[in-house]
C-alpha positions in Angstrom: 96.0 141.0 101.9 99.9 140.6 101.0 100.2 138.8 104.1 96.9 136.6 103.9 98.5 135.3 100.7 102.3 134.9 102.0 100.7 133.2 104.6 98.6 130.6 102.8 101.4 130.0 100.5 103.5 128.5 103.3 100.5 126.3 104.5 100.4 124.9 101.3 104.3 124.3 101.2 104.1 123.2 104.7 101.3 120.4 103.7 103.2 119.8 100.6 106.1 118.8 102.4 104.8 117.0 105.2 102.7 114.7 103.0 105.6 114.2 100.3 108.0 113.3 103.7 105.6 110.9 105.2 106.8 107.5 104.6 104.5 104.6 104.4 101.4 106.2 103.4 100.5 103.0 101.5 101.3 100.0 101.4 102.5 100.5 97.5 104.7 102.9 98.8 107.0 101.0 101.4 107.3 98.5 98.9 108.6 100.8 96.4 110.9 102.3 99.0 112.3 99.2 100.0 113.2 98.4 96.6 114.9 102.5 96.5 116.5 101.6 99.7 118.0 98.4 98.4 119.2 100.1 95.5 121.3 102.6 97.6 122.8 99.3 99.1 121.0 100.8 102.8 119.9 97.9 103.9 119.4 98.3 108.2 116.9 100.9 106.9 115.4 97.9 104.6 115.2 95.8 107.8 113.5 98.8 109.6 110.5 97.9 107.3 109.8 94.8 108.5 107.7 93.7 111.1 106.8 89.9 112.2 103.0 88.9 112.0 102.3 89.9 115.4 103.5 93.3 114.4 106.3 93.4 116.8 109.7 94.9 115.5 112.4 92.6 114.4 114.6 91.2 116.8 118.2 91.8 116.1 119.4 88.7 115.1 116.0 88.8 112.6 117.1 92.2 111.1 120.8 91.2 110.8 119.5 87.9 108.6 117.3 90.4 106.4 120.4 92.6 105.9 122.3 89.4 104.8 120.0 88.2 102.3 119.3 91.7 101.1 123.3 91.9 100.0 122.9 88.3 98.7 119.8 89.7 96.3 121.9 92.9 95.9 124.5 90.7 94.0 121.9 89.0 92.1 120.7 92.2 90.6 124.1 93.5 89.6 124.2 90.4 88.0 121.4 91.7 85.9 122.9 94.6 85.2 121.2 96.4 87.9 118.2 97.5 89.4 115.7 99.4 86.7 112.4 100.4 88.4 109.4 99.0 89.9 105.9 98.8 88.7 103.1 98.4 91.1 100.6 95.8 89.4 97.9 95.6 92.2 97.3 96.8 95.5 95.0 95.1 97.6 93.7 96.2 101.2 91.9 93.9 103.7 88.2 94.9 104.4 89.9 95.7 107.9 92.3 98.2 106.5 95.0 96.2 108.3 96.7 94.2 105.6 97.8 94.5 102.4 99.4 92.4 99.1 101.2 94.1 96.3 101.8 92.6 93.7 104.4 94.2 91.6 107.2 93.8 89.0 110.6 94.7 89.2 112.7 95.6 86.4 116.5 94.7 85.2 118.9 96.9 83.2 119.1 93.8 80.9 115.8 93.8 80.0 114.6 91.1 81.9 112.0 91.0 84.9 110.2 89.5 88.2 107.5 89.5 89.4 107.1 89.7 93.1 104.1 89.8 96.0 104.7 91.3 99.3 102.6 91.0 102.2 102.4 94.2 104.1 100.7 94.6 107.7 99.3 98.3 109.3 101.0 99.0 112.6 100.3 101.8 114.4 99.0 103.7 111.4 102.0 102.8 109.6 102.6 100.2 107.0 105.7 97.3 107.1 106.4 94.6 105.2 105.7 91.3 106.6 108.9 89.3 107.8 107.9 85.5 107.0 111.4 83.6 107.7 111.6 81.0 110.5 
């Protein structure tokens, strides 16, 4: 019976863990990582959450201009005393299941705050943001 119990603990850990680790589980989520990610000024793993609108993987030279204007934007949120938090205002999925807008706010140290919408696409099970430059 000792054991029976030991054991069931550690599946429950286990699944714990595995489901707190998983990234992308929605589409709320990656944007609110992105956000966490710029924050820690890590932005190749930023890029990394992008995909174009076929769902193919940004090319190099795509990634490279996301990691430029996500240290431009980086500036512009010092300049507002830094990042604050996010707040997730909707979360809507396609009928499909394989597209997604959040709309959501972000928040300043000074107070102030923007509103955003991000256009997120499922690829393979996982969910990226959509990369919309030309």
């Amino acid at each position: 019976m000792k054991n029976f119990k030991i054991l069931s603990l550690v599946l429950v850990f286990t699944t714990f863990c595995f489901m707190s680790c998983s990234s992308g589980s929605s589409p709320s989520d990656v944007v609110k990582k992105s956000y966490e990610l710029i924050k820690k000024k890590n932005y190749e793993a930023v890029a990394k959450l992008y995909v174009k609108k076929n769902g193919e993987k940004l090319s190099e030279d795509e990634a490279k201009k996301i990691e430029g204007l996500l240290g431009m934007a980086s500036k512009e949120i010092e300049k507002k005393g830094g990042y604050k938090g996010i707040t997730i205002d909707s979360e809507e999925i396609s009928e499909d299941g394989n597209s997604a807008t959040v709309k959501h706010t972000i928040e300043y140290d000074n107070g102030k705050s923007n509103s955003e919408t991000s256009k997120l696409l499922k690829v393979d099970g996982k969910w990226f943001i959509l990369f919309t430059m030309n």
